[in-house]
Structure formats: structure tokens, C-alpha cells
Kinemage of the C-alpha trace (Angstrom):
@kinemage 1
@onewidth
@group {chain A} dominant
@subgroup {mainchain}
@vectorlist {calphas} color= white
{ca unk a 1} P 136.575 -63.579 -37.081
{ca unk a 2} L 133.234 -62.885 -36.474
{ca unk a 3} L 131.947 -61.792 -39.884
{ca unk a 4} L 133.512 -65.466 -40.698
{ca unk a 5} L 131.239 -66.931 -38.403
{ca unk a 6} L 128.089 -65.008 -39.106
{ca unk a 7} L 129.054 -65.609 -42.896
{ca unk a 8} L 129.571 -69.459 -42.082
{ca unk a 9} L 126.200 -69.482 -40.140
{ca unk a 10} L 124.168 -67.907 -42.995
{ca unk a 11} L 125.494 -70.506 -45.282
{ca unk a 12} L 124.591 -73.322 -43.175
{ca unk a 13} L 120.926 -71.775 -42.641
{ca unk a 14} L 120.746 -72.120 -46.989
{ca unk a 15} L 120.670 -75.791 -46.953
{ca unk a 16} L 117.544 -76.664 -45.085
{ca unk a 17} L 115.605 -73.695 -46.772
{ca unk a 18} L 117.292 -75.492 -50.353
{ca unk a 19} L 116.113 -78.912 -49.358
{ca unk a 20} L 112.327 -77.549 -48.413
{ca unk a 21} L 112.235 -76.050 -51.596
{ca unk a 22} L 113.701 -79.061 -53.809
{ca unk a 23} L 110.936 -81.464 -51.432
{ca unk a 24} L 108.092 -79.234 -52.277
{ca unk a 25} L 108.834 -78.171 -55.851
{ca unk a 26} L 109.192 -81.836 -56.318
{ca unk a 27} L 105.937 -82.738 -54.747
{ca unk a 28} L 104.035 -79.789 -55.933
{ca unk a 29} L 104.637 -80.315 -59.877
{ca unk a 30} L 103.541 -84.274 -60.077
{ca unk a 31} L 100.155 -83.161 -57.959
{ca unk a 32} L 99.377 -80.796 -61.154
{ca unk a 33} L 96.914 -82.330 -63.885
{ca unk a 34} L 98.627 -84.152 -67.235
{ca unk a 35} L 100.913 -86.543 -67.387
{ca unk a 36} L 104.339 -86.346 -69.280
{ca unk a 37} L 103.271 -89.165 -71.629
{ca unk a 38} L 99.935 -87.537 -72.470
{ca unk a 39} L 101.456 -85.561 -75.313
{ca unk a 40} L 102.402 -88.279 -76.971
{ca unk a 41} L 99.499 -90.144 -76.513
{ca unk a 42} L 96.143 -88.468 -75.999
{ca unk a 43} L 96.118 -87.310 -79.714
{ca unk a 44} L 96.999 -90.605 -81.248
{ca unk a 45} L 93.831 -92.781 -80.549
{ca unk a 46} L 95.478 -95.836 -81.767
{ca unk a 47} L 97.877 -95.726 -79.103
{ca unk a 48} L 96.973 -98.699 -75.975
{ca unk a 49} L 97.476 -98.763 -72.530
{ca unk a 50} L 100.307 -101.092 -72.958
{ca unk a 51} L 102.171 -98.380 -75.430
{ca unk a 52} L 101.472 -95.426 -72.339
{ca unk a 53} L 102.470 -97.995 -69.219
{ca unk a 54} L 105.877 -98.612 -71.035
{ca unk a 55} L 106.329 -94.840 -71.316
{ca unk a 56} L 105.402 -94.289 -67.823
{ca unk a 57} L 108.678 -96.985 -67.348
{ca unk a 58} L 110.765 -95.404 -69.590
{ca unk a 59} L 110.057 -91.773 -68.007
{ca unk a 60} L 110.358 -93.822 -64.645
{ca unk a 61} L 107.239 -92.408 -63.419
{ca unk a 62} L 105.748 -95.891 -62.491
{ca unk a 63} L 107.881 -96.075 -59.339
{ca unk a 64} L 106.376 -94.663 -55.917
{ca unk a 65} L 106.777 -90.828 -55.788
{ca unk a 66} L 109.074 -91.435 -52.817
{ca unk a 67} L 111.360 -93.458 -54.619
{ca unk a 68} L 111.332 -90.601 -57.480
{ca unk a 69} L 112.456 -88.045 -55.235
{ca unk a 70} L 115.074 -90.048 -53.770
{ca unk a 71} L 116.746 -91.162 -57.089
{ca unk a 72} L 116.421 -87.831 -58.428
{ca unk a 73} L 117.761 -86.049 -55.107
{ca unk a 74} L 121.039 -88.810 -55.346
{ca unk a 75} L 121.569 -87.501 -58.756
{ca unk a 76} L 121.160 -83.702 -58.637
{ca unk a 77} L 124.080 -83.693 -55.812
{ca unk a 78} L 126.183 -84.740 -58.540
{ca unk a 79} L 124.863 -81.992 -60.679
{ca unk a 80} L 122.912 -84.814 -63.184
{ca unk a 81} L 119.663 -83.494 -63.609
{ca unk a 82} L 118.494 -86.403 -66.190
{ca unk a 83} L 117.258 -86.208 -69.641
{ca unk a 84} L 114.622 -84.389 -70.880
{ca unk a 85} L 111.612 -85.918 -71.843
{ca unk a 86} L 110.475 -84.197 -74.620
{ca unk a 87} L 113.604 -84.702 -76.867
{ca unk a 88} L 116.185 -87.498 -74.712
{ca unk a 89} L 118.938 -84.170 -74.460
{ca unk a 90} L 120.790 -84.062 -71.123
{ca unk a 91} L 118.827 -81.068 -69.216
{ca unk a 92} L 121.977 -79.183 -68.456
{ca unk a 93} L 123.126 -79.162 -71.510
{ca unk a 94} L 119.821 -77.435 -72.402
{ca unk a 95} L 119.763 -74.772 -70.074
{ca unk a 96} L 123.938 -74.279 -70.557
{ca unk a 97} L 122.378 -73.685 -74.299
{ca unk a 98} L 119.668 -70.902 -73.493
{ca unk a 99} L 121.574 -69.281 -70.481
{ca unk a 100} L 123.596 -66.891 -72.443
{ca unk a 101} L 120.509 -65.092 -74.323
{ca unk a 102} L 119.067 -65.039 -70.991
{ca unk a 103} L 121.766 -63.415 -68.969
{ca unk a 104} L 122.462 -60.857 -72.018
{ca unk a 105} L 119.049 -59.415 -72.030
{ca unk a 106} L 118.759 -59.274 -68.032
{ca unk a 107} L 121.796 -57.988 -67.796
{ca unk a 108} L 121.466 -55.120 -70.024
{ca unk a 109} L 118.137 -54.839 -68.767
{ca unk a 110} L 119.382 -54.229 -65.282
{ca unk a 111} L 122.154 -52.032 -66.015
{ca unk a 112} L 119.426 -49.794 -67.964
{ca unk a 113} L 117.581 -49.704 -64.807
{ca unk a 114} L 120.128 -48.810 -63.008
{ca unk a 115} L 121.833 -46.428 -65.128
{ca unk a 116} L 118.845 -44.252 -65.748
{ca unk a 117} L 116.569 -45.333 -62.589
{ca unk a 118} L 119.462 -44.138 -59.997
{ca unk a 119} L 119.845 -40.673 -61.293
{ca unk a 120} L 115.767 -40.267 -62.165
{ca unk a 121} L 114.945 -40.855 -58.537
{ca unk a 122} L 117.878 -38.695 -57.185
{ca unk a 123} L 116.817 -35.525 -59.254
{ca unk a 124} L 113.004 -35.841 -57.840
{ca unk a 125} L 114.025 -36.284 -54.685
{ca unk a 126} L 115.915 -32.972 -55.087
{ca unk a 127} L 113.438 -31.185 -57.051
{ca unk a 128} L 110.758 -32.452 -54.614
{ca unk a 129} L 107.682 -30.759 -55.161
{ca unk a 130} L 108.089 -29.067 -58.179
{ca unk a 131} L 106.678 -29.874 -61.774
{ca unk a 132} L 110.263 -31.409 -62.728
{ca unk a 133} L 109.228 -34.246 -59.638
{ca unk a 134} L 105.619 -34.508 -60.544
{ca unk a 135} L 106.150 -34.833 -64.421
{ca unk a 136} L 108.740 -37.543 -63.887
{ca unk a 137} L 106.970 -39.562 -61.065
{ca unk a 138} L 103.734 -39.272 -63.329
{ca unk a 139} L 105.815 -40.834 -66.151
{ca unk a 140} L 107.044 -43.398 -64.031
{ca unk a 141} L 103.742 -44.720 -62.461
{ca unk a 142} L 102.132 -44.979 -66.168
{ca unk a 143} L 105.097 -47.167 -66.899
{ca unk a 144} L 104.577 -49.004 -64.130
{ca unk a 145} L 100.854 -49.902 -63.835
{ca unk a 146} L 101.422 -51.073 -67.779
{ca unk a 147} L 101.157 -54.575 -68.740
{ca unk a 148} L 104.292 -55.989 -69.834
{ca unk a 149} L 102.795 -58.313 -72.596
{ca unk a 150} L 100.566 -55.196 -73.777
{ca unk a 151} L 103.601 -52.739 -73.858
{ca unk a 152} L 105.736 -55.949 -76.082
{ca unk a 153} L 102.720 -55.998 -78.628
{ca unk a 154} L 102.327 -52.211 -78.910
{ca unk a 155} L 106.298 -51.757 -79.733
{ca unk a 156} L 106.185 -54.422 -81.942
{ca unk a 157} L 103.243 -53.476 -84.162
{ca unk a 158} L 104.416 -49.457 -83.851
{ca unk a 159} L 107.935 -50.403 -84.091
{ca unk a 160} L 109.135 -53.141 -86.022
{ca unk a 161} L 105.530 -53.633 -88.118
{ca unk a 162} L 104.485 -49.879 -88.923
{ca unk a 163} L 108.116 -47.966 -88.809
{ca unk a 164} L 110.061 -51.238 -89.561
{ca unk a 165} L 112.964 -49.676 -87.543
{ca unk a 166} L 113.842 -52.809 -85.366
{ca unk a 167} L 113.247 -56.611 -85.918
{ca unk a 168} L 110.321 -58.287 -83.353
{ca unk a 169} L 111.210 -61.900 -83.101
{ca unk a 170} L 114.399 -64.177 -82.747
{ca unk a 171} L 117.748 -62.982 -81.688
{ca unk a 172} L 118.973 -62.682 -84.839
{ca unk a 173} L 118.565 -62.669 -88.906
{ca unk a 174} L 117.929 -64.970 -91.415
{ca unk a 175} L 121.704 -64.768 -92.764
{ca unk a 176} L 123.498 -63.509 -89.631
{ca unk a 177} L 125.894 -66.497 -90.249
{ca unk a 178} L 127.075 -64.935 -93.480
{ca unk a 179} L 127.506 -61.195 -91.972
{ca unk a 180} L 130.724 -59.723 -90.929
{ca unk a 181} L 132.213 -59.616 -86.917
{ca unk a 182} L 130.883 -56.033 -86.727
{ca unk a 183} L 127.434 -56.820 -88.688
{ca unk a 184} L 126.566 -59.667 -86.464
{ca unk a 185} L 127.325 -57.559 -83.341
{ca unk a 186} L 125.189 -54.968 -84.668
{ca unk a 187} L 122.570 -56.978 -85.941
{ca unk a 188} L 122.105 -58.855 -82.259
{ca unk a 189} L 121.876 -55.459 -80.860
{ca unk a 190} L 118.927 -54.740 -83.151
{ca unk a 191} L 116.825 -57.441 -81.971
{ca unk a 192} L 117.742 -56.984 -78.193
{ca unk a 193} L 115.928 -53.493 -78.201
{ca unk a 194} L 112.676 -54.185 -77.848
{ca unk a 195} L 113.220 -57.371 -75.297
{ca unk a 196} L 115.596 -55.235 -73.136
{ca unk a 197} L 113.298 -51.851 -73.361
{ca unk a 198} L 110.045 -53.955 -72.280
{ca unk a 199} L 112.199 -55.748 -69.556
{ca unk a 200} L 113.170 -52.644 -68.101
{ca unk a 201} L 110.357 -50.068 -68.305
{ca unk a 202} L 108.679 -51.794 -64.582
{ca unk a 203} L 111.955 -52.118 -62.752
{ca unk a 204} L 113.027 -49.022 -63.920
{ca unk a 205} L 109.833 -47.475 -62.600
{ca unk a 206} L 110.611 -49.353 -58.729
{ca unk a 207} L 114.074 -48.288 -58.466
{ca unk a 208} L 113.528 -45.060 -59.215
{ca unk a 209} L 110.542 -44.677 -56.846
{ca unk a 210} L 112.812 -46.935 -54.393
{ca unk a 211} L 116.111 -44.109 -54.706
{ca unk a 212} L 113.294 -41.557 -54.848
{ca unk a 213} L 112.139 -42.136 -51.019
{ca unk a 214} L 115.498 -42.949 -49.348
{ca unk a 215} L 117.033 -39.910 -51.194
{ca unk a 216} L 114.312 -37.910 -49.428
{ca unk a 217} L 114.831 -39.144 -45.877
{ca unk a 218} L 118.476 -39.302 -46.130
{ca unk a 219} L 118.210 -35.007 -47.405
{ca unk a 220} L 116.646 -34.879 -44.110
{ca unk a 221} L 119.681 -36.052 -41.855
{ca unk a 222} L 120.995 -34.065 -39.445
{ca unk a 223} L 124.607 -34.888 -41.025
{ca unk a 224} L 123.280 -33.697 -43.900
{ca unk a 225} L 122.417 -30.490 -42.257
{ca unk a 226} L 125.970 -30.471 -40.803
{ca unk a 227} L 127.201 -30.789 -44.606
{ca unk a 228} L 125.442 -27.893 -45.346
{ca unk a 229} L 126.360 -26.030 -42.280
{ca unk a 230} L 130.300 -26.255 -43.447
{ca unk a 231} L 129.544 -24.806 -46.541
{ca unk a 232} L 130.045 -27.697 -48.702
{ca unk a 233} L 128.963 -27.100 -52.483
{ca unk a 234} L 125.803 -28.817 -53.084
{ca unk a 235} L 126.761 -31.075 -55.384
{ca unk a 236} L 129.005 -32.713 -52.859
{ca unk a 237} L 126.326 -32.913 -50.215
{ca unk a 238} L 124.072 -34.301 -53.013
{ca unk a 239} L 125.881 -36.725 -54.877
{ca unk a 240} L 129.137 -37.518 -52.401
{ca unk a 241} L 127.109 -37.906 -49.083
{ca unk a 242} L 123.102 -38.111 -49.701
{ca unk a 243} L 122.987 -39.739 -52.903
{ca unk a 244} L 125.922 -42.814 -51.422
{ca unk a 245} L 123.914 -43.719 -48.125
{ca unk a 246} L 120.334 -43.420 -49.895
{ca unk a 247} L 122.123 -46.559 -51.873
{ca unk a 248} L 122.421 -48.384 -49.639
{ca unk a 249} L 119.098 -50.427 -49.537
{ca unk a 250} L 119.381 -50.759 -53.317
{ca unk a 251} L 121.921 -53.193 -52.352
{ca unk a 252} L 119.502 -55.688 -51.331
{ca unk a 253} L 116.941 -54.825 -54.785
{ca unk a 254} L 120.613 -55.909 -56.698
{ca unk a 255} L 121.147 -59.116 -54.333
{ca unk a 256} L 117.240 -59.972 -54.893
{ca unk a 257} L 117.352 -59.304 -58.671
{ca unk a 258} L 119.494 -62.139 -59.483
{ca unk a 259} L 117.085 -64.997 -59.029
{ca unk a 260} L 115.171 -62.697 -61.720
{ca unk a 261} L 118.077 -62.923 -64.667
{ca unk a 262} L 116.699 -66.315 -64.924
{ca unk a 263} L 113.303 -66.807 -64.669
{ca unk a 264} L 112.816 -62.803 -65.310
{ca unk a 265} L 111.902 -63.142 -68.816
{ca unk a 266} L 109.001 -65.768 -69.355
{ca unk a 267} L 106.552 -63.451 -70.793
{ca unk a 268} L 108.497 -61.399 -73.005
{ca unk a 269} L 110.646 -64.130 -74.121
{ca unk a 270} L 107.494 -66.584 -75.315
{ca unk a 271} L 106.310 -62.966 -77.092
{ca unk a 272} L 109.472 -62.365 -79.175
{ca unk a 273} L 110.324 -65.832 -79.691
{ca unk a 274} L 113.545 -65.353 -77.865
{ca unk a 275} L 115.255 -69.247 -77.219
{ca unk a 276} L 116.097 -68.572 -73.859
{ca unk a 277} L 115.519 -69.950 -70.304
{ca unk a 278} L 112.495 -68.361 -69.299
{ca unk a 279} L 110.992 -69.667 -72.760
{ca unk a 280} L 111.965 -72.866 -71.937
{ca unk a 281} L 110.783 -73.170 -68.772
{ca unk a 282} L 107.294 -72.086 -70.525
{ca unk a 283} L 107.476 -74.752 -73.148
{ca unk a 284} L 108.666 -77.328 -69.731
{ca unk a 285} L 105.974 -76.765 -68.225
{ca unk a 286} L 103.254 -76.872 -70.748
{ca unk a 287} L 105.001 -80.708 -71.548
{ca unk a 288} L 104.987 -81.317 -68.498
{ca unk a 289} L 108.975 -81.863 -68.708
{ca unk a 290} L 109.567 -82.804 -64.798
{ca unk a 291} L 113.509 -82.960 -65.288
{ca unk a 292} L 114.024 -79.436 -66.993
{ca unk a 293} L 111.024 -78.150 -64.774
{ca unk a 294} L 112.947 -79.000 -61.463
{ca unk a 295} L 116.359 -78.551 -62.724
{ca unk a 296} L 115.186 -74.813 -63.144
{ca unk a 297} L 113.530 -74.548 -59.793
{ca unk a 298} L 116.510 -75.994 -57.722
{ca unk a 299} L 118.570 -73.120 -60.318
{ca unk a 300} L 115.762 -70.480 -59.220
{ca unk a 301} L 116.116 -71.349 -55.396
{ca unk a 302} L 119.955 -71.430 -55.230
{ca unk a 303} L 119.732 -68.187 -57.062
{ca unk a 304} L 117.772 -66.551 -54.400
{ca unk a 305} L 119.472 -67.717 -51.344
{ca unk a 306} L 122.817 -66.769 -53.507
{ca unk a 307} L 120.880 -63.499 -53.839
{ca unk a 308} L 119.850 -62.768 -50.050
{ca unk a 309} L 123.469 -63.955 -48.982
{ca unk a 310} L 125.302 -61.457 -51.444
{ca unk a 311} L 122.572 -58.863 -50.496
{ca unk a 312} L 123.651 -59.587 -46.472
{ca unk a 313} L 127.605 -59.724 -47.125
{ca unk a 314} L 127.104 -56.211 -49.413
{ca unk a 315} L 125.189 -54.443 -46.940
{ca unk a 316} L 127.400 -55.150 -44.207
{ca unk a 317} L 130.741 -53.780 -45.800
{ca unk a 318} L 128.998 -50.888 -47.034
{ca unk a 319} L 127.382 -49.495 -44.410
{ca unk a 320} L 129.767 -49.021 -41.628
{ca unk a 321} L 127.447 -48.871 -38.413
{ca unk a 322} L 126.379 -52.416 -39.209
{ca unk a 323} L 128.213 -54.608 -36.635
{ca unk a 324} L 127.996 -58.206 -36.238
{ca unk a 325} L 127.975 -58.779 -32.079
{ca unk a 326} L 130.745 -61.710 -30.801
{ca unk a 327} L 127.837 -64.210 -30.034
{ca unk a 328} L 126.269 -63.707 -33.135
{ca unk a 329} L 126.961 -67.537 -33.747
């Protein structure tokens, strides 16, 4: 009963931190320069003020900023997020459309990083301090410190350009409509290797460097030493009792990674002309879309707090000395 209540507590401490955010995300993006109606309008000189006032109606950007936030705050409860300004289409309906590209390449992306990050920062922590540790943290801070865009141009001018091995833009061929159900698998595949390797090479670099420490002070446990003392082969102490509890704070990296499967991939998206959320937030923002622009913020924020809640509720069952006190209402 009183995990329920600490549970219950948490969730009512999400809504004022979502309603902050929603008030100043609202605030914050009609105090930027440009106005929705200046892409239509600045390079057309023939257009008057009459033609950009009854666009300012139409957008409903001549009310009072106040009365903006209110009408929009009565209709995002209801999950309507308006229409877009750029092309009249509902703005969930465009975000339902580039979700699913999104999610595939973050998804992969994180279980790459966690498939190969994991047991890279185990075996350094057990080789610690020999040439195995320092030629595999050495590799791992180069691909760290380099630039995401600058690694996506490199691979695609060495890779798909120079070798031709692997397509660089889109998500999928000219006449992927006319292949096969095993062809178009494949043929996705091919264009998600590039997007998913430059997604991963910088979180693959943290959580290895993130296992890498933990695994280190968790070796140096006394229960560890009591493992030991019992005779227990090594590869149980290692992987059965060190490796499991030096895990345990990558349960909050997971909880905190999920606000990035969305707005994750702006950068490498916009370079390989992938149509997916973090390229349309890019192209939102650059319009100056307000309804797309704040229906992926609220997204964004209730991903986060999702995050941070998952990240509390996982931590807690895993780790058995965590206990919630009876007045922790």
C-alpha cells in the first residue's frame, strides 16, 4: 500500500511540472522573431497588409496571447492539437504519420547501444588497467568527442558515394512498392544503417563509460569479496552478481532515453532526408508552425516525466534495499 501511494504521489507531482512546461513552451515560441504568415508573404511583394491581417485571423493569431493559450490549452485536453499551418492537415495525424520511422531507428539505435555498450564496459572494467581497457576506452572517447553531423557526412561520402555499399537518403527505394515482402524488408534495412550506426556511436560511447565505472565500484564490494571467498567461479561473481547490481543505475539512462526516441534524431534525420519526427519538428520550426511545434513539446514533456516515473518505479523493484517509509505520502 505504500508503493501505491508513493506511486500515486509521483503522478500527481507530473501535472504541475506538465502545465509549467505547456505555459512556457507556449510563451517562449511566439516571443521568437517571424511570424507564421511571413512565409507566405514576405517574398510576394504584391501581397498588402489587408491579405497578411486576414491570415493573422485565419491562423487566429490576432487574438490576445492569453486568449491563445487558453483556447489552445481547452483543446489539447481533448487531445486536438489543431491544424497545421503550413498545409491545413490535422497535427496528429502528422506526427501519427512520421512516428513509426522515428521509433524504428531509436529503437534499434538503443538496443545497439545496449547490446554492445553493456558488455564493452563490463570487460574494461574487468580488464582494468591493461591494454584490452585502454584500447577500448581510447576507441570509445574518439567516438564520443565526434560530431554527429561530421561522422553522417563522412559515412555517406565513404559509404554509400565511394563504395556504394548502402543507400544515404530516404527510407527506402525508388521502386520499393514493386519489390517482394522479403525485398522490401531488406531493402528498409539497407537504408537504416547508416541513420542507426550514427545514432548510436555517442550513446554507445556513455553507456559503456557509464557500466564501465559502476562495474568497477561494484568489483570492489565486500559481497563481492565474500563471492570470491566461497569459491564461486568467476564468471558467476562477474556476470551473476557484479555485472546485475552495476545495472542498476542504467535503469534510470533507459527511463531518461525515452523522451530521446522522439526528438533524438533532428540532426541526422534533416541529413539523410529521413520523414520522421525529429525532421519535422526541424521543418516546424523553421515555418514557424506553432500547432505542430507545441504539439511536439507537450509530446517531449510527457515523455520525460513518463521517463523519470518508469525510471523511479524500475529502480525500486530492482533494487531490493530501496524502501519506501509509511509516511512517504
Amino acid at each position: 500500500m505504500t508503493m501505491i501511494v508513493f506511486l500515486a504521489k509521483k503522478i500527481g507531482q507530473m501535472v504541475p511540472v506538465l502545465l509549467g512546461i505547456t505555459v512556457i513552451s507556449f510563451f517562449v515560441i511566439h516571443l521568437a522573431p517571424g511570424r507564421p504568415s511571413d512565409a507566405l508573404t514576405e517574398l510576394n511583394p504584391k501581397v498588402s497588409l489587408e491579405v497578411r491581417e486576414r491570415l493573422e485571423k485565419i491562423y487566429g493569431l490576432d487574438k490576445p496571447l492569453g486568449q491563445q493559450f487558453r483556447d489552445w490549452s481547452v483543446r489539447m485536453v481533448r487531445l486536438d492539437f489543431g491544424s497545421s499551418f503550413t498545409d491545413g492537415r490535422p497535427v496528429l495525424a502528422k506526427i501519427l504519420q512520421t512516428l513509426p520511422v522515428t521509433l524504428l531507428i531509436n529503437l534499434a539505435s538503443l538496443a545497439l547501444i545496449l547490446g554492445i555498450g553493456i558488455p564493452l564496459g563490463a570487460l574494461c572494467a574487468v580488464k582494468k588497467g591493461t591494454w584490452i581497457d585502454r584500447s577500448v576506452s581510447t576507441t570509445l572517447f574518439l567516438f564520443f568527442a565526434i560530431p554527429t553531423f561530421w561522422l553522417a557526412l563522412l559515412l555517406m561520402d565513404w559509404v554509400g558515394v565511394k563504395l556504394g555499399a548502402l543507400p544515404v537518403f530516404g527510407i527506402k527505394s525508388i521502386d520499393h512498392a514493386y519489390l517482394g515482402g522479403p525485398e522490401k524488408v531488406l531493402d528498409v534495412a539497407r537504408h537504416l544503417v547508416l541513420p542507426v550506426t550514427v545514432s548510436a556511436v555517442a550513446g554507445l560511447a556513455g553507456i559503456s563509460r557509464y557500466v564501465h565505472q559502476n562495474m568497477v565500484q561494484t568489483l570492489q564490494q565486500p559481497f563481492i569479496l565474500a563471492c570470491r571467498s566461497r569459491a564461486l567461479p568467476e564468471h558467476l561473481v562477474i556476470y551473476r552478481h557484479a555485472l546485475r547490481n552495476a545495472l542498476l543505475p542504467v535503469i534510470t539512462i533507459v527511463g531518461l532515453s525515452l523522451p530521446g526516441l522522439i526528438s533524438g534524431s533532428v540532426i541526422f534525420e534533416s541529413i539523410f532526408a529521413i520523414p520522421g519526427t525529429g525532421r519535422l519538428f526541424f521543418a516546424s520550426v523553421m515555418a514557424r508552425d506553432y500547432p505542430v511545434i507545441m504539439a511536439l513539446l507537450v509530446l517531449g514533456a510527457v515523455l520525460t516525466l513518463l521517463g523519470n516515473f518508469l525510471a523511479d518505479v524500475g529502480y525500486a523493484l530492482a533494487d531490493p534495499r530501496i524502501r519506501y517509509p509509511k509516511n512517504a505520502a
